[in-house]
Kinemage of the C-alpha trace (Angstrom):
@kinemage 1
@onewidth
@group {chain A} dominant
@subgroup {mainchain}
@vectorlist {calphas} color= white
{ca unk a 1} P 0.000 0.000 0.000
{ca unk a 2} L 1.466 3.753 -0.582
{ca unk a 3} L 0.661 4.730 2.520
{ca unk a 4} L 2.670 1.988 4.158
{ca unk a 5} L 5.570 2.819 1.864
{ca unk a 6} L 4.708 6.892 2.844
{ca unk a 7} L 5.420 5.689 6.991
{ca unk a 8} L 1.761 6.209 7.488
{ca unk a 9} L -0.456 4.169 9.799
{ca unk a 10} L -4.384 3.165 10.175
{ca unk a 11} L -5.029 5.370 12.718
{ca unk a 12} L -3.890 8.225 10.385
{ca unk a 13} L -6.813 10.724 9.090
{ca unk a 14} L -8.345 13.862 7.081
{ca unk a 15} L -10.836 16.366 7.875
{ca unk a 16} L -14.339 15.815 7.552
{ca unk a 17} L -14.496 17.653 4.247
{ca unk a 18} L -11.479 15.407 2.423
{ca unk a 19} L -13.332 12.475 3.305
{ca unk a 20} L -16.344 13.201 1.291
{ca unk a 21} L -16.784 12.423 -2.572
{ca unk a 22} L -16.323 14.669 -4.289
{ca unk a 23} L -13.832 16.584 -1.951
{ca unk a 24} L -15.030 19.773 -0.420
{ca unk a 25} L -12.448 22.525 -1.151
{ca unk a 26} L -14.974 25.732 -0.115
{ca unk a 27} L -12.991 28.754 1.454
{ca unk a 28} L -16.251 27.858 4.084
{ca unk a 29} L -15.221 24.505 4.011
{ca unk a 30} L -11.349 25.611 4.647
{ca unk a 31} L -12.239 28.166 7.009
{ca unk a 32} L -14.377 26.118 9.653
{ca unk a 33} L -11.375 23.206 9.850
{ca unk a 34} L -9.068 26.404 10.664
{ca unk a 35} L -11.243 27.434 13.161
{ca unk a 36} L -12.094 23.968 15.009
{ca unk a 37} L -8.378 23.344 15.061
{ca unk a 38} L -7.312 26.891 16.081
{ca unk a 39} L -10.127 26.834 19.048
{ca unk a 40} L -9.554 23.037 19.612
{ca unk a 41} L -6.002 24.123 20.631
{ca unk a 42} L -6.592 27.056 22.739
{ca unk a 43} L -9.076 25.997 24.854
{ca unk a 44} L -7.464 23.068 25.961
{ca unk a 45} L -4.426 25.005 26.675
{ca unk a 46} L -5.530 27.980 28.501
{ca unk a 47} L -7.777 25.495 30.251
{ca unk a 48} L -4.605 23.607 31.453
{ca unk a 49} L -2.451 26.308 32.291
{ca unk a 50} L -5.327 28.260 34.005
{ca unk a 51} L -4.778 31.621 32.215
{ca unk a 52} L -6.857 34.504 31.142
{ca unk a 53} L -7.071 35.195 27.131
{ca unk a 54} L -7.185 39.002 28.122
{ca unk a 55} L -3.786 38.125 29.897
{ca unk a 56} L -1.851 37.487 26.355
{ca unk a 57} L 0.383 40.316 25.305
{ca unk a 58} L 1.749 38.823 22.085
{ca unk a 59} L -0.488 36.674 19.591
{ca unk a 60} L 1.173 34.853 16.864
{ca unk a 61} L -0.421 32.720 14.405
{ca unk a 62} L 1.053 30.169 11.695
{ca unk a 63} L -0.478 28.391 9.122
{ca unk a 64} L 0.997 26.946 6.216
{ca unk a 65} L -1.103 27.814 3.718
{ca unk a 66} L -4.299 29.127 4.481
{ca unk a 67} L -5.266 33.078 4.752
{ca unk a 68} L -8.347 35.125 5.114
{ca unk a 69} L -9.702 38.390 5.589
{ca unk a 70} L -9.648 39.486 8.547
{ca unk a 71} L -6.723 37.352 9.188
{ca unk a 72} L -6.689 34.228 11.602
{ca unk a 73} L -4.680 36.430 14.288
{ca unk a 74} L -7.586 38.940 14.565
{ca unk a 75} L -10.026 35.870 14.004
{ca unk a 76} L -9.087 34.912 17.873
{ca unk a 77} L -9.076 37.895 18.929
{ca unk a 78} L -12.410 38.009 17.797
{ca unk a 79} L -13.487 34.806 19.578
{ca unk a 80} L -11.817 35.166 22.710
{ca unk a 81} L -12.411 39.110 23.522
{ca unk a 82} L -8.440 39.585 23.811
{ca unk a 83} L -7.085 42.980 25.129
{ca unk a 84} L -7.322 46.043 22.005
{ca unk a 85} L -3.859 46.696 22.801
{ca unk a 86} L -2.575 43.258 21.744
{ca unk a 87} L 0.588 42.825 19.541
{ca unk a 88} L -1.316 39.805 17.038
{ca unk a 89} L 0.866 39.015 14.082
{ca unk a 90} L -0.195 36.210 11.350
{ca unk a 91} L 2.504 34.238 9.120
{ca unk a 92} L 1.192 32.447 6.296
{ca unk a 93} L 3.567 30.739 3.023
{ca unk a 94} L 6.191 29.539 4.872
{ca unk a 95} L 5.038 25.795 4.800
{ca unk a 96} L 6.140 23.444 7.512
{ca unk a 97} L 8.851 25.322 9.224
{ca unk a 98} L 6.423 28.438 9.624
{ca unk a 99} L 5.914 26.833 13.155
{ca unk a 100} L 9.660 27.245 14.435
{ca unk a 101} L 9.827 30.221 12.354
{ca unk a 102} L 7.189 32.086 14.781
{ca unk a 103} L 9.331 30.868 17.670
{ca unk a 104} L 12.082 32.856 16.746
{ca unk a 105} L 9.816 36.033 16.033
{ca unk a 106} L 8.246 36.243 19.675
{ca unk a 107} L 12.083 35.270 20.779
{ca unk a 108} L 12.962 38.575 19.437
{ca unk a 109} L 9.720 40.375 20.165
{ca unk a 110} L 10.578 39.772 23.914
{ca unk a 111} L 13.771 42.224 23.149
{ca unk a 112} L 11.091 44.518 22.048
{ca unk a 113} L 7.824 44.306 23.840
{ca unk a 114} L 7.518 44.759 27.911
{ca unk a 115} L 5.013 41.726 27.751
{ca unk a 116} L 4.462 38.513 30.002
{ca unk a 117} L 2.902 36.189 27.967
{ca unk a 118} L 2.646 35.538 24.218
{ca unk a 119} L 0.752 32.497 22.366
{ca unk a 120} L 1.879 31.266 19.174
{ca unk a 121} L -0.836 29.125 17.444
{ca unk a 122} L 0.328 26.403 14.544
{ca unk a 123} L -2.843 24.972 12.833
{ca unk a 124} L -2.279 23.117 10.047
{ca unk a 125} L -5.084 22.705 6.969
{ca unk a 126} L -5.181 21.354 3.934
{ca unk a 127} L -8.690 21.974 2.096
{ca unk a 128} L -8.133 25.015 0.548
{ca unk a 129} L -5.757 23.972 -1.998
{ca unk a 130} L -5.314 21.361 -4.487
{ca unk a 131} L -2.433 19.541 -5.539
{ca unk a 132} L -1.770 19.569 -8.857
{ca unk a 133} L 0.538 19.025 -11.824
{ca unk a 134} L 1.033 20.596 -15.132
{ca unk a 135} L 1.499 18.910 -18.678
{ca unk a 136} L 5.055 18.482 -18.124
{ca unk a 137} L 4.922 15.625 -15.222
{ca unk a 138} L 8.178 15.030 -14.783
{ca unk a 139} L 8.834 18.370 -13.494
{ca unk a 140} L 6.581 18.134 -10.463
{ca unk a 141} L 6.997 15.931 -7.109
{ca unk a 142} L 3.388 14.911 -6.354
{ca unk a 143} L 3.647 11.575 -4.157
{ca unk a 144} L 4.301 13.300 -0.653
{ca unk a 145} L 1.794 15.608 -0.104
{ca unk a 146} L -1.308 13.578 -1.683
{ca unk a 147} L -0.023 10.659 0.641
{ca unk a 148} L 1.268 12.757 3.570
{ca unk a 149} L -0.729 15.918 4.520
{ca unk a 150} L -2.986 15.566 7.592
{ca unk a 151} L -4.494 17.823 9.514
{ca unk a 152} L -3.651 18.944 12.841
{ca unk a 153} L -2.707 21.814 15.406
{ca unk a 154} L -0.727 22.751 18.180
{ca unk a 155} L -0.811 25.821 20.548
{ca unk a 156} L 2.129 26.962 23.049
{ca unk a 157} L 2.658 29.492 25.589
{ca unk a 158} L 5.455 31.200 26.613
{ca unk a 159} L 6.254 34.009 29.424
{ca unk a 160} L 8.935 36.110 30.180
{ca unk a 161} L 7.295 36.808 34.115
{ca unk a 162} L 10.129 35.466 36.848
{ca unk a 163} L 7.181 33.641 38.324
{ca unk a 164} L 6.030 31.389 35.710
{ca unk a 165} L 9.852 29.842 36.025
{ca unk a 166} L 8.569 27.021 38.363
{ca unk a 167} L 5.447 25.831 36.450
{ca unk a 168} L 6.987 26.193 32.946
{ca unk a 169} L 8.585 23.042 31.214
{ca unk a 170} L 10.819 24.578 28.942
{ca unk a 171} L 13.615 27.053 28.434
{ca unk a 172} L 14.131 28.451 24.973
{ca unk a 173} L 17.971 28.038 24.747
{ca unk a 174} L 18.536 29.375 20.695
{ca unk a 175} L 16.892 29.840 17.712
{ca unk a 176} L 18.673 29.447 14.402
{ca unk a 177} L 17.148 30.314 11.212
{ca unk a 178} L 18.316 29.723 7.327
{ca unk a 179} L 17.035 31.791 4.680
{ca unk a 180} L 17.532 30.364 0.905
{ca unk a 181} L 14.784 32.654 -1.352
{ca unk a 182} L 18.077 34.333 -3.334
{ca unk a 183} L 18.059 31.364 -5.166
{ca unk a 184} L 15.632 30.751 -7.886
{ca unk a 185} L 15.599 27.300 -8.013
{ca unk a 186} L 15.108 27.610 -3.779
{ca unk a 187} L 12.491 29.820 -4.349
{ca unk a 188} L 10.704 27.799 -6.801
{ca unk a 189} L 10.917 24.858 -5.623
{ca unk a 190} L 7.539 24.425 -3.505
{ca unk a 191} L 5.336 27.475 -5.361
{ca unk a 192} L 1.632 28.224 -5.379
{ca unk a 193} L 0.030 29.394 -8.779
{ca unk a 194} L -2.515 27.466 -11.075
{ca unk a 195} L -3.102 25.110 -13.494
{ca unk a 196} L -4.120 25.258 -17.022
{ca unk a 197} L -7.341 24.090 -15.744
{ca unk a 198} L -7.520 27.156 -13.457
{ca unk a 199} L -7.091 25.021 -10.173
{ca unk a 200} L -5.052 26.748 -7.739
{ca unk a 201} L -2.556 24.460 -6.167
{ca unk a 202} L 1.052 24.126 -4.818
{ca unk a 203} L 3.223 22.711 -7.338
{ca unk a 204} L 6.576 20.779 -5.683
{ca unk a 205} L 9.689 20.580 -8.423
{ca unk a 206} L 12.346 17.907 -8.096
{ca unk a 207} L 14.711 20.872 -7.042
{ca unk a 208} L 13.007 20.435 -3.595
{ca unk a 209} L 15.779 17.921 -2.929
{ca unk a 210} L 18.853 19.647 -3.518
{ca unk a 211} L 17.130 22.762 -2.170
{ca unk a 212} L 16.243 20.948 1.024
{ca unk a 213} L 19.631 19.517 1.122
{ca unk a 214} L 20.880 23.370 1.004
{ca unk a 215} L 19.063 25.064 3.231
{ca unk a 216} L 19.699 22.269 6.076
{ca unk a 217} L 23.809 22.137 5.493
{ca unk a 218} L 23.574 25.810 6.094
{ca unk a 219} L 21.158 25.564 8.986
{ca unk a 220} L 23.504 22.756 10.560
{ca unk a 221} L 26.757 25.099 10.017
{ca unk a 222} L 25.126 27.861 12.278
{ca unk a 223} L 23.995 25.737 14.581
{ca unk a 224} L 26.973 23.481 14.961
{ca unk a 225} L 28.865 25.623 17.084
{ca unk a 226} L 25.929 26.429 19.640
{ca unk a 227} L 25.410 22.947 20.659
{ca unk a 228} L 28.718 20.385 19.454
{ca unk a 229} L 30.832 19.500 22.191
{ca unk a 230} L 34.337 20.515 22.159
{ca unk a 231} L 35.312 16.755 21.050
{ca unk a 232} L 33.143 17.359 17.970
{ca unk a 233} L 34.171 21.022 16.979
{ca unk a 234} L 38.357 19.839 17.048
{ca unk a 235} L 37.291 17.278 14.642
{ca unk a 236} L 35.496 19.724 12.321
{ca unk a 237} L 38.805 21.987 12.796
{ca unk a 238} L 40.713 19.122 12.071
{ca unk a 239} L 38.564 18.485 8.646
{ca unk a 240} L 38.927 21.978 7.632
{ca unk a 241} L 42.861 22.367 7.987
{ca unk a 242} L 43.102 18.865 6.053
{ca unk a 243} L 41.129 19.663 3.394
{ca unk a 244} L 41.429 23.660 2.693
{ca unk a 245} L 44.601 24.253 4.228
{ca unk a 246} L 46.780 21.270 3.561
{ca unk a 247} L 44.379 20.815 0.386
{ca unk a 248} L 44.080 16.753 1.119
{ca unk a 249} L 42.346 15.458 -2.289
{ca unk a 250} L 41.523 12.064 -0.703
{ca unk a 251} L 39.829 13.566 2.810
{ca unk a 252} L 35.820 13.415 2.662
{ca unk a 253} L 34.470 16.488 4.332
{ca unk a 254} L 33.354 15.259 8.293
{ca unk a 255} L 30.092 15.186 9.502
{ca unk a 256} L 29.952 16.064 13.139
{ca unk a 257} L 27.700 13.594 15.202
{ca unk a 258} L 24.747 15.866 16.084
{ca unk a 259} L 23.343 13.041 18.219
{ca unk a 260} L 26.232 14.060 20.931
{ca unk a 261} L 24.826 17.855 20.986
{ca unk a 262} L 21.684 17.257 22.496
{ca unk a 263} L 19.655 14.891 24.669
{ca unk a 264} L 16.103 14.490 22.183
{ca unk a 265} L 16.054 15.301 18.661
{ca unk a 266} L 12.440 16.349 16.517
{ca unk a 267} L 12.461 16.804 13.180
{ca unk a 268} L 9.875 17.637 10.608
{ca unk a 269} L 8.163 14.416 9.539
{ca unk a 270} L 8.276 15.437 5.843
{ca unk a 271} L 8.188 11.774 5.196
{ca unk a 272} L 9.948 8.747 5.770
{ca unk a 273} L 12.813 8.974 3.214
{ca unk a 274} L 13.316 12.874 4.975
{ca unk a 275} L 13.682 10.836 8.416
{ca unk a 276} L 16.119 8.149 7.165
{ca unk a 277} L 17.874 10.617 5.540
{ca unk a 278} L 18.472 13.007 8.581
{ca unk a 279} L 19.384 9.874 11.095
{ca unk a 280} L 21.944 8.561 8.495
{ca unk a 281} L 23.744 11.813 7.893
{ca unk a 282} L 23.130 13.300 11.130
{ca unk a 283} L 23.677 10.248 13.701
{ca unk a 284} L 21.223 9.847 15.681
{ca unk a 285} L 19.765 6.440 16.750
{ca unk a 286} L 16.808 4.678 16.272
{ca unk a 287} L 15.163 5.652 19.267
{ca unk a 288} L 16.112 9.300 19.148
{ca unk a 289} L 14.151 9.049 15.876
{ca unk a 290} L 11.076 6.922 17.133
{ca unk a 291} L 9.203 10.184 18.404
{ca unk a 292} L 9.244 11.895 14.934
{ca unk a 293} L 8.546 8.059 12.729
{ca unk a 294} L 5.694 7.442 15.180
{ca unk a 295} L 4.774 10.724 14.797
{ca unk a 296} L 3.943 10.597 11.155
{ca unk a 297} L 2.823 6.888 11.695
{ca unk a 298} L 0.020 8.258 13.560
{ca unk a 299} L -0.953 12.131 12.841
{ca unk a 300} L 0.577 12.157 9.217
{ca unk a 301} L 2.612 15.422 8.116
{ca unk a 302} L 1.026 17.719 10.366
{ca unk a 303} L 3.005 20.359 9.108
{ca unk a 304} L 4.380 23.290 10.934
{ca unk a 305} L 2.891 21.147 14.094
{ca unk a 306} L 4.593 17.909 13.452
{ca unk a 307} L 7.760 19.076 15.679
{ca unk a 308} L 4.929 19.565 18.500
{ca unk a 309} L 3.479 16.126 18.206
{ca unk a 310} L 6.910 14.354 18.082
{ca unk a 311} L 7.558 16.526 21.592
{ca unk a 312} L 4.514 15.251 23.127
{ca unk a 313} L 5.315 11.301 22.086
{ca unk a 314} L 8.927 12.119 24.196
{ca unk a 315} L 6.644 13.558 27.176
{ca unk a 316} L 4.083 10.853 27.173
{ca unk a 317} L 6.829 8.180 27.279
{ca unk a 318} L 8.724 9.830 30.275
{ca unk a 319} L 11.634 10.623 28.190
{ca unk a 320} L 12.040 14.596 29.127
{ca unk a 321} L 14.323 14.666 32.655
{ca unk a 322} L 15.043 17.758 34.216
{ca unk a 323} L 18.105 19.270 32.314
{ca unk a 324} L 17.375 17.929 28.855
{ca unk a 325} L 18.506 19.964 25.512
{ca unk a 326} L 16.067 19.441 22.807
{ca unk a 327} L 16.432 20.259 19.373
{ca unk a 328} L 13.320 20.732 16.624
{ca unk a 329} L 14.196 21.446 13.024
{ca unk a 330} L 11.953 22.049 10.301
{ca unk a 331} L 12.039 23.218 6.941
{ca unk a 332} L 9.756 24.433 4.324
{ca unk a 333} L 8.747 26.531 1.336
{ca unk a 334} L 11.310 29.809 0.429
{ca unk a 335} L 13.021 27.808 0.674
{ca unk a 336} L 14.003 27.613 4.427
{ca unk a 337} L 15.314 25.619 7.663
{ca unk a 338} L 14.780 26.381 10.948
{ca unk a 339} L 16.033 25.135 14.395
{ca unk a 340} L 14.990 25.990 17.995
{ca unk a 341} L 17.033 24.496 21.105
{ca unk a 342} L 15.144 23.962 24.264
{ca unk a 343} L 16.177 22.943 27.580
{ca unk a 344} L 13.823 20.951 30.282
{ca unk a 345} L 13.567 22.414 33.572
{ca unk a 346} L 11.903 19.777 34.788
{ca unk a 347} L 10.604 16.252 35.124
{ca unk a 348} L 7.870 16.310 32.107
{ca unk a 349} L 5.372 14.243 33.503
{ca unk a 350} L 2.584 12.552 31.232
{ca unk a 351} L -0.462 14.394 31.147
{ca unk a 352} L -3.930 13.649 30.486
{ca unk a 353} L -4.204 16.516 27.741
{ca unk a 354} L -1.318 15.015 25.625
{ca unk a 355} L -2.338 13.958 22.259
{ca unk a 356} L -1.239 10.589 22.808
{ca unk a 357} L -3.553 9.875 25.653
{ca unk a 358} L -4.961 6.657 25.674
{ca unk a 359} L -2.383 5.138 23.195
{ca unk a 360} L 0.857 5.961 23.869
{ca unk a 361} L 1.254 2.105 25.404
{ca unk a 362} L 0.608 0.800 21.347
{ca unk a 363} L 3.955 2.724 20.592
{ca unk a 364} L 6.623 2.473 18.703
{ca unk a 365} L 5.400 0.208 16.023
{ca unk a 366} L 7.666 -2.002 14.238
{ca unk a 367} L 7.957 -0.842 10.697
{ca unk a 368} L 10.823 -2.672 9.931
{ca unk a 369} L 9.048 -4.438 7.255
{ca unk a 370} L 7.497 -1.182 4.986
{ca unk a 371} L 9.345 -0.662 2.361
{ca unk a 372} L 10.268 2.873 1.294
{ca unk a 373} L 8.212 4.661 -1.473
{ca unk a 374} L 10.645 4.168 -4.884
{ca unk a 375} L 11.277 7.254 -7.383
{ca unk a 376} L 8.224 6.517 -9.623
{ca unk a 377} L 6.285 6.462 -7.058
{ca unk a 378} L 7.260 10.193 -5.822
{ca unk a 379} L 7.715 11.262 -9.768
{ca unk a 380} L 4.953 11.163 -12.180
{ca unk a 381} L 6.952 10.957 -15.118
{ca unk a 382} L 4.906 12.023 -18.400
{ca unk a 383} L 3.227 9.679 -20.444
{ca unk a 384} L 4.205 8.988 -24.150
């Protein structure tokens, strides 16, 4: 089955309105699967963190490819009677790092704003748009997100106030962020526009790869010397004065271990090739990359709120000690990477509000068997 070969599991699903025949793509349609995932989100978590709507300072919302007028940021504002003197902000485009990408804008907002508590809001929809291709096939990547996309949400709270230190889990350590757009082929590479039919869709290129590939190397290069230990950075000085100083032709560039940087790793779950890819080259082992496979086992590519989901499978399995440095990484349409480092202040206990209530005792699944999705089945090369 593709879906097998995509990583995805039985428990997997779409919105209401993908499941019908024919689909539903309606802005309507699109806008009330926003909305139940945007208020799904926040209600549960100013319910569990018992705090006021009228309390949050900073509002930022991220969604991968939906928009509307009003936008979604003045949409909950709307709903939940916020304060009039609220800094909202709404990011839309930006794909599946969009999430990670918000991080790092309230990180700097806090430099800016004399606030104590700012939400950021990753929903994650899919109705709106079609996926498409054009007459020439071959120059479109359609296999991952007909197989992939899910829908999905995730909403987090952060504070700068001294006395939400105790109750918080979380530290935000760094943010690192890697912009590609000057290139065309980067830029192209995952672009929204329409078909000759007059469907409005994203079209993905086969340059996603090498773009992807990009965007991450330069991503890992900033971020190497924030987390590598010192064993890890004299190798990497040791590679560099082999091969560009002493000019060695047989020396293959290193590749520092990553795993040895930090304690828990989340990546995007682009899709299961993505994840073999990144625990090859980057070294991590199996279990540091059960969270994100089971991840997209279960939800799917949640998008720019996959990285949350693959944090809550670490929490509900009592992996998070006090101390921990996590890293998420994500990476999407521009085309762009982006990593945040967090470190645990705490015990993270399971709680009954984690998505992976009720089931987390079925995990991980073996899925030694599936066997990964080949290159026609990504590529629809053109017929004859």
């Amino acid at each position: 089955m593709m879906m097998d070969k995509a990583g995805l599991g039985d428990s997997t699903y779409l919105p209401e309105n993908m499941t019908r025949v024919p689909h539903d793509l309606s802005f309507p349609s699109a806008r009330k699967e926003t909305e139940r995932a945007m208020f799904g989100a926040i209600d549960a978590l100013l319910a569990k963190t018992n705090v006021k709507a009228q309390d949050i300072g900073i509002l930022v919302v991220n969604c991968s490819l939906f928009q509307v007028v009003p936008s979604l940021s003045c949409t909950i504002v709307n709903r939940y009677k916020m304060r009039d003197n609220i800094a909202n902000y709404s990011l839309s485009g930006m794909g599946c790092t969009c999430g990670l990408v918000a991080i790092g804008l309230v990180d700097q907002l806090l430099h800016v704003f004399i606030l104590h508590l700012r939400e950021i809001l990753c929903p994650k929809i899919i109705v709106h748009f079609r996926f498409f291709t054009f007459s020439n096939c071959s120059e479109y990547l359609i296999g991952t997100p007909k197989h992939l996309c899910s829908s999905g949400g995730a909403a987090i709270l952060l504070s700068n106030h001294p006395s939400d230190h105790k109750r918080s889990k979380y530290q935000l350590i760094d943010t690192v962020h890697t912009h590609t757009a000057s290139s065309n082929p980067a830029y192209r590479c995952i672009f929204q526009e329409e078909d000759e039919s007059g469907f409005r869709g994203v079209a993905i290129s086969k340059d996603l790869l090498v773009s992807a590939a990009d965007a991450i190397k330069l991503n890992l290069t900033s971020l190497g010397p924030l987390i590598l230990p010192l064993s890890e950075k004299n190798l990497v000085l040791k590679d560099i004065v082999t091969r560009k100083i002493l000019r060695s032709k047989n020396a293959k560039p290193y590749i520092p271990n990553f795993s040895k940087g930090v304690d828990h790793f989340f990546p995007h779950v682009g899709g299961k090739p993505v994840l073999d890819d990144l625990q090859k080259k980057l070294g991590f082992s199996v279990v540091a990359m059960e969270a994100s496979r089971m991840t997209l086992y279960r939800f799917g590519n949640t998008s720019s709120s996959s990285v949350w989901y693959a944090l809550a499978y670490a929490e509900a399995k009592g992996r998070i000690k006090k101390g921990d440095s996590l890293w998420q990484m994500a990476f999407g349409s521009g085309f762009k990477c982006n990593s945040v480092i967090w470190r645990a202040i705490k015990f993270v206990e399971f709680e009954d509000s984690n998505p992976w209530s009720g089931e987390i005792h079925k995990y991980p699944q073996n899925l030694d068997d599936v066997q990964p999705m080949t290159k026609e089945e990504y590529y629809l090369e053109p017929s004859n």
